[in-house]
C-alpha positions in Angstrom: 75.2 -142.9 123.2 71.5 -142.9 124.3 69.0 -140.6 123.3 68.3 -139.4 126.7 72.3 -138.9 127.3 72.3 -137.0 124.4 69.2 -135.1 125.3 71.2 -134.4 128.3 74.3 -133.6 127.6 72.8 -130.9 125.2 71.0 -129.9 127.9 73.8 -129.0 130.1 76.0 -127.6 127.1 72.8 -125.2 126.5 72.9 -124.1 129.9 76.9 -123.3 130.0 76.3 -121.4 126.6 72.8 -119.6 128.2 75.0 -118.2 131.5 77.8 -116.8 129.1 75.2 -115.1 126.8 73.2 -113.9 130.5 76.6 -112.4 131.8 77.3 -110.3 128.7 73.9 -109.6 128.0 73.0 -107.9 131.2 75.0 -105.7 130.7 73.2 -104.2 127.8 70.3 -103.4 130.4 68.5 -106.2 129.7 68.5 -106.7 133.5 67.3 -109.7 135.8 65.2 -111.2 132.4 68.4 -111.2 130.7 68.5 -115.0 131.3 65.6 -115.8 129.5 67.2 -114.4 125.9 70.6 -116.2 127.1 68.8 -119.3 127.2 67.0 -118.5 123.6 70.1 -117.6 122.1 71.7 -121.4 123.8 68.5 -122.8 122.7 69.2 -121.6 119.1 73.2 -122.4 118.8 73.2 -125.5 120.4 70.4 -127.4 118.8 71.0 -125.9 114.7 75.1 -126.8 115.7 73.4 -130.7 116.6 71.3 -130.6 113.5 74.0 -129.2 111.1 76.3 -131.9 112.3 74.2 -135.1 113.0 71.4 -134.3 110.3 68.7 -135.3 112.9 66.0 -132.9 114.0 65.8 -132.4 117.8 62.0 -132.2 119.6 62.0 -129.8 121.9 62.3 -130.2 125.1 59.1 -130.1 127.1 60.5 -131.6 130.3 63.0 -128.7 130.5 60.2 -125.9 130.1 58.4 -127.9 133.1 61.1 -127.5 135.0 62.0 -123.7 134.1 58.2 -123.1 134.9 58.0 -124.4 138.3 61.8 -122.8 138.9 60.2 -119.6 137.9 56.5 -120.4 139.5 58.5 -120.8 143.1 60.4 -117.8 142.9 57.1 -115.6 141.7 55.1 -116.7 144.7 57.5 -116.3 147.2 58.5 -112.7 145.7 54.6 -111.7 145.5 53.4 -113.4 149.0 53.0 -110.6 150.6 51.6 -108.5 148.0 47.5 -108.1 147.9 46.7 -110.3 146.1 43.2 -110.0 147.0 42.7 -106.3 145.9 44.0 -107.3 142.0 41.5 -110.5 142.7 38.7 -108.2 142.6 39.9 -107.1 139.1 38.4 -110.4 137.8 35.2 -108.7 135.8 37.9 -106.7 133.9 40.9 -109.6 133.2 37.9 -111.4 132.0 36.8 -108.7 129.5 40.5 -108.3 128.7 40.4 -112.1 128.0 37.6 -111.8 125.4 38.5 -109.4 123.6 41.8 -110.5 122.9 40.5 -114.3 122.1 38.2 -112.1 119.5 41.0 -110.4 118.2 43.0 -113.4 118.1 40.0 -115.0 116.1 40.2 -112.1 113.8 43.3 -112.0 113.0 43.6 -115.7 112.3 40.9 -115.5 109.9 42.5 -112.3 107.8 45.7 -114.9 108.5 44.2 -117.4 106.9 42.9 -115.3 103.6 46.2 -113.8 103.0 48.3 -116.5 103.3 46.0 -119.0 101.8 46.5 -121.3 104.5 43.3 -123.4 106.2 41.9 -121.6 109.0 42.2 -124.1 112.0 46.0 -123.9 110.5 45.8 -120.4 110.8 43.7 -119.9 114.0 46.3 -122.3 115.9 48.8 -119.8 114.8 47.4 -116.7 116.1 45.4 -116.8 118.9 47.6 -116.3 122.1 48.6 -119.7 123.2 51.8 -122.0 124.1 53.9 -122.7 121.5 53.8 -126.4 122.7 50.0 -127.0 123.4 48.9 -125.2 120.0 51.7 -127.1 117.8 50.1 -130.4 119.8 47.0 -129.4 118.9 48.3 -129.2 115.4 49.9 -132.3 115.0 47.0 -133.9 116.6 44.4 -132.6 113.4 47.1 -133.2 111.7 48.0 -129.6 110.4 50.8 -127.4 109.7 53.2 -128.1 112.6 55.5 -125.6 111.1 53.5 -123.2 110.5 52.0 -123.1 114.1 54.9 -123.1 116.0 56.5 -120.4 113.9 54.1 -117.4 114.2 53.2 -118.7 117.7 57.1 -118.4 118.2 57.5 -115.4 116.9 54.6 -113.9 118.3 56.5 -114.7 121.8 59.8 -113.4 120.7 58.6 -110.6 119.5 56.7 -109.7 123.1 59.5 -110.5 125.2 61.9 -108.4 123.4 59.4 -105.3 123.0 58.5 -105.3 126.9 62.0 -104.2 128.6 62.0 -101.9 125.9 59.3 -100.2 126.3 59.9 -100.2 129.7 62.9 -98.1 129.2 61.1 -95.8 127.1 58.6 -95.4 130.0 59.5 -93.6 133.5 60.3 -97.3 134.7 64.0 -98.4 135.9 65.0 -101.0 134.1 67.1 -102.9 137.0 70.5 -103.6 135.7 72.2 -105.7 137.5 75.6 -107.7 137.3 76.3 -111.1 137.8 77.1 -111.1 141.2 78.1 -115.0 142.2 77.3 -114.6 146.3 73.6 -114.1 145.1 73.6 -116.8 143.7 74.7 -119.1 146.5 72.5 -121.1 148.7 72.8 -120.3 152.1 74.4 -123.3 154.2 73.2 -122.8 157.4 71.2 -125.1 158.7 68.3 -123.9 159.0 68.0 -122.5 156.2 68.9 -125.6 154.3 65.9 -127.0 156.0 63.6 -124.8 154.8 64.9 -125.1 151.2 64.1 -128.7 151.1 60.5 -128.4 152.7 60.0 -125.8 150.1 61.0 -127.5 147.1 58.5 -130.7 148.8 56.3 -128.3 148.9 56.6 -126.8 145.0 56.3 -130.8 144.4 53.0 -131.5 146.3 51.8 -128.2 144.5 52.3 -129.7 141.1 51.0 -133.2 141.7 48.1 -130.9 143.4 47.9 -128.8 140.5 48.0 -131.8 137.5 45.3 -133.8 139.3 42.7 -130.8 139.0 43.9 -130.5 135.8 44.6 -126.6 136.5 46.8 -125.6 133.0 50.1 -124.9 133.3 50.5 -127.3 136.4 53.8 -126.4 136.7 53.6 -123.4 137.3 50.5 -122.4 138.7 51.2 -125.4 141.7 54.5 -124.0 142.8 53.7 -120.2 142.3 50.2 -121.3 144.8 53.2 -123.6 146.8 55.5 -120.5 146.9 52.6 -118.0 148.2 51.4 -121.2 151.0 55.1 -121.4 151.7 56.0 -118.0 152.6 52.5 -116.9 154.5 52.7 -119.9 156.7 56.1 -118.9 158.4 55.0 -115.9 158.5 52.7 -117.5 160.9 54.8 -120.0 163.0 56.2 -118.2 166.2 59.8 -119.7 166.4 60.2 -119.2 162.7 58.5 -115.4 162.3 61.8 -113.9 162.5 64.1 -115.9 160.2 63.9 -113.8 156.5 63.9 -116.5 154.0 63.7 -116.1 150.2 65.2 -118.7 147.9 68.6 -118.4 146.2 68.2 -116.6 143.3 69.9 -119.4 141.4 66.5 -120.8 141.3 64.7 -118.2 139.3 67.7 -117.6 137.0 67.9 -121.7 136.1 64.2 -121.4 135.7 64.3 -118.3 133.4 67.1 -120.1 130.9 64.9 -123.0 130.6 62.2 -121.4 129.6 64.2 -119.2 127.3 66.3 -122.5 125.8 62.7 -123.7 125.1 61.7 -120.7 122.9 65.3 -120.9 120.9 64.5 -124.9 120.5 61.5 -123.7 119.2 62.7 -121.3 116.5 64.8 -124.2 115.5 62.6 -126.4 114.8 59.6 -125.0 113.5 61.4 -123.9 110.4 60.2 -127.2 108.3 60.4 -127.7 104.7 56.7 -125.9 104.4 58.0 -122.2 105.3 59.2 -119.7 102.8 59.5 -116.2 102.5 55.7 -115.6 101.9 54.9 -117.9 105.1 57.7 -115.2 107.1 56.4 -112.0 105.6 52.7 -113.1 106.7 53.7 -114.4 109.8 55.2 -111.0 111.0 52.1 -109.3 109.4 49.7 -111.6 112.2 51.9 -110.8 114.9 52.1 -107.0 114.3 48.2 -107.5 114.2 48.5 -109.5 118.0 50.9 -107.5 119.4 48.7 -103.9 118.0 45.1 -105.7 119.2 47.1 -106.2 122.6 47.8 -102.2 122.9 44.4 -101.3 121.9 43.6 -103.7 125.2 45.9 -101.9 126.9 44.5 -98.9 126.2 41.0 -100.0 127.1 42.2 -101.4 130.6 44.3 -97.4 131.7 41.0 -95.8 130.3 38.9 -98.4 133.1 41.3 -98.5 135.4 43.9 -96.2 137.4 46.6 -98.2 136.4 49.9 -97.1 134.4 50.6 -98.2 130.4 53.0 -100.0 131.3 50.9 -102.2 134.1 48.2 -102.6 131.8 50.8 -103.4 128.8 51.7 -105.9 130.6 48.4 -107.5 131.8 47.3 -107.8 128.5 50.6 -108.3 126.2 49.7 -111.6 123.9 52.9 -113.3 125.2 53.6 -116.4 127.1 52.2 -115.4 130.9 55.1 -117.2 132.9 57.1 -115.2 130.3 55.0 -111.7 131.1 54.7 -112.4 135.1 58.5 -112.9 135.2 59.3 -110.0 133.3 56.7 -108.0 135.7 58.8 -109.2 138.5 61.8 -108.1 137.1 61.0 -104.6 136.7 59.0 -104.8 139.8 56.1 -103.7 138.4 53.0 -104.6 139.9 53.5 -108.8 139.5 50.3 -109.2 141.8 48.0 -107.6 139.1 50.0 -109.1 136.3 49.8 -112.7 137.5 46.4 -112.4 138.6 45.2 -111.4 134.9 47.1 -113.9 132.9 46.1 -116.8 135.4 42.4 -115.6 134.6 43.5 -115.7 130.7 45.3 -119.1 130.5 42.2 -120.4 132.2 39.9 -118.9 130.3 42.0 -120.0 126.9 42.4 -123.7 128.1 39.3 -124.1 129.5 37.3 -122.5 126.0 39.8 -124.6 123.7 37.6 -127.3 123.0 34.6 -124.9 122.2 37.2 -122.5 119.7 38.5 -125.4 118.2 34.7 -127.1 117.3 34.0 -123.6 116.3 37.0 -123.4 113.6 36.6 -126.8 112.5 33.2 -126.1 111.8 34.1 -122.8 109.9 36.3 -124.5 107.6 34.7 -127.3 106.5 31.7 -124.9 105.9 34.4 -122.6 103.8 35.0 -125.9 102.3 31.5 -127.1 101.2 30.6 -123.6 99.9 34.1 -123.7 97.5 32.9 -127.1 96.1 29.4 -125.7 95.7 30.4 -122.7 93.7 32.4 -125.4 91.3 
C-alpha cells in the first residue's frame, strides 16, 4: 500500500472510532463540542495502535485540520450572520490590549519555562506563548529545536483549555446543551433547491480560501469560509425570490469539521512524545500551562472589570487555546460567538503578524544569555 492510502484509510478508521466516542460521549454533557474530544480520543487510538504495530511514526495530518477548519469556519459564519458583528467590532481597542498582555504573559512565562527546565529559551518561548501546535512546532523544526518539546506543552496547553471551558461552563449559570445524536439532523436536505444552495455555498467557502491564502490572512482556512459563510448567508438575505427560503447547512458539516480538528490534537499528543521527554519535561510542562491558562483568567478578569460582559464571555475571549477551538465551543454553548470570534481573529492576527518581530527578539535574548555564560567562564 501507498503512503497516501494508508494515510487515508487511517483517516477514515479515525473518523468511524471519533463518531462512536461522540455518541457516547455526549451523553456525559459534553454537548454539541463532544465531537471535538471524539476525534482526540480517535486521533490518539488510532495512530499509537499504527505505531505499536508498524514501528513507523505517523506526521500529523495537516490537510485534515485544513479541512476540519474550513468545515467548522462555514458553519460559524452562517450561525453568526446575523449577529452584530459590528457592535463587538468596536471592541477592537480592548481585544487588542487583551492580545498584549497575554503575548507578555506568554513571554513571561516562557522565560521562567525556560530557567526551570533548563531548556533554551526560543525552545521554551515556542512552547508557551499561545500559538498552533502546527505553526510553532514548524517554527521549531525550522531553527532546528526541540520539536518535542514544542508540540507537547503547546498540546497540552490546548487540551487542557478545551476540557476546562464546558466545565466551567456548567459551573456557571450557562446550559450546557446536551444533546443526542439524532441522525435526521444530520441529513442533507434533498430538495432541489436546497441542494443548489449547498453547492454554491461550498464554491463559495472555496473562493473564500483561495481569497483568504492569497492575502496571506492566517488561518486561511478558516478565516475565508467563516467571511464566505457570513457573505453567503447576508446576500440571500437580500435576493427577493430567495428571502424566504430558511437555509442553514446540515449540521453534518460542523460535526465532520469538529472531529478533524479534534483527530488533529490526538495525532498531536501522539507524536510529540519523542525520545527527549521525561518526567521532568511533563511535570514543567503542566507547571507553564497552569501559568497560561491562570495569566488567561487574570485577562479575563481585566476584560468583566472594562467591560459589561459575563466571566464566562470574557473567559472565553481570552482563554489561551486554539481560537477555531474557542469560537466553536462559544457556538456551542451559544454564548456570545460574535464577540468571541471577533477577539481571537484580532489575536491570531496580531500573533502571526508580530511572529517575526518575537522570534528576532528571543533569538536575540538567547544568544545574548549565551555570550554572557561564556564570559563568566
Amino acid at each position: 500500500m501507498t503512503k497516501s492510502t494508508i494515510r487515508l484509510s487511517l483517516v477514515l478508521l479515525e473518523i468511524i472510532v471519533a463518531l462512536g466516542l461522540r455518541v457516547g460521549l455526549a451523553n456525559f454533557g459534553l454537548g454539541t463540542v463532544a465531537g471535538i474530544f471524539g476525534g482526540m480520543g480517535a486521533g490518539v487510538i488510532v495512530v499509537k495502535s499504527y505505531q505499536t504495530l508498524s514501528q513507523q511514526n505517523l506526521k500529523p495530518n495537516q490537510t485534515g485540520r485544513k479541512f476540519g477548519q474550513a468545515m467548522v469556519g462555514l458553519s460559524i459564519g452562517f450561525a453568526i450572520a446575523d449577529s452584530n458583528l459590528m457592535a463587538a467590532s468596536s471592541r477592537l481597542p480592548l481585544f487588542i490590549f487583551l492580545t498584549v498582555f497575554m503575548l507578555l504573559c506568554g513571554s513571561g512565562i516562557g522565560y521562567f519555562y525556560s530557567r526551570i527546565s533548563h531548556t533554551s529559551l526560543l525552545n521554551a518561548m515556542l512552547a508557551t506563548v499561545p500559538g498552533g501546535v502546527a505553526t510553532m512546532s514548524g517554527i521549531a523544526a525550522e531553527y532546528n529545536r526541540n520539536v518535542s518539546l514544542v508540540a507537547m506543552v503547546q498540546t497540552l496547553r490546548i487540551t487542557s483549555v478545551i476540557l476546562i471551558i464546558p466545565l466551567i461552563a456548567g459551573l456557571s449559570d450557562v446550559a450546557v446543551e446536551k444533546s443526542a445524536f439524532s441522525r435526521n439532523d444530520y441529513l442533507v436536505n434533498h430538495e432541489p433547491i436546497y441542494v443548489i444552495l449547498l453547492i454554491l455555498a461550498i464554491i463559495a467557502a472555496w473562493l473564500g480560501v483561495k481569497i483568504a491564502s492569497k492575502l496571506h490572512i492566517p488561518a486561511a482556512s478558516f478565516f475565508g469560509t467563516l467571511i464566505a459563510g457570513i457573505a453567503f448567508n447576508y446576500g440571500l438575505s437580500h435576493i427577493y425570490f430567495l428571502s424566504n427560503i430558511n437555509f442553514t447547512l446540515p449540521q453534518s458539516i460542523s460535526l465532520f469539521g469538529q472531529i478533524l480538528l479534534g483527530i488533529t490534537v490526538g495525532e498531536a499528543w501522539s507524536n510529540s512524545c519523542g525520545i527527549n521527554i521525561n518526567q521532568k519535561n511533563v511535570i514543567y510542562a503542566f507547571v507553564s500551562v497552569a501559568m497560561t491558562i491562570g495569566s488567561g483568567f487574570i485577562a479575563a478578569t481585566l476584560a468583566t472589570w472594562l467591560t459589561s460582559w459575563d466571566w464566562l464571555t470574557c473567559m472565553l475571549v481570552t482563554a489561551p487555546g486554539g481560537s477555531t477551538e474557542m469560537i466553536l465551543v462559544a457556538l456551542a454553548l451559544d454564548h456570545n460567538p460574535e464577540i468571541v470570534t471577533v477577539a481571537h481573529s484580532v489575536r491570531l492576527m496580531a500573533l502571526n503578524l508580530s511572529l517575526p518581530l518575537w522570534l528576532f527578539l528571543f533569538r536575540y535574548w538567547e544568544k545574548r544569555g549565551l555570550h554572557q555564560i561564556l564570559r563568566k567562564h
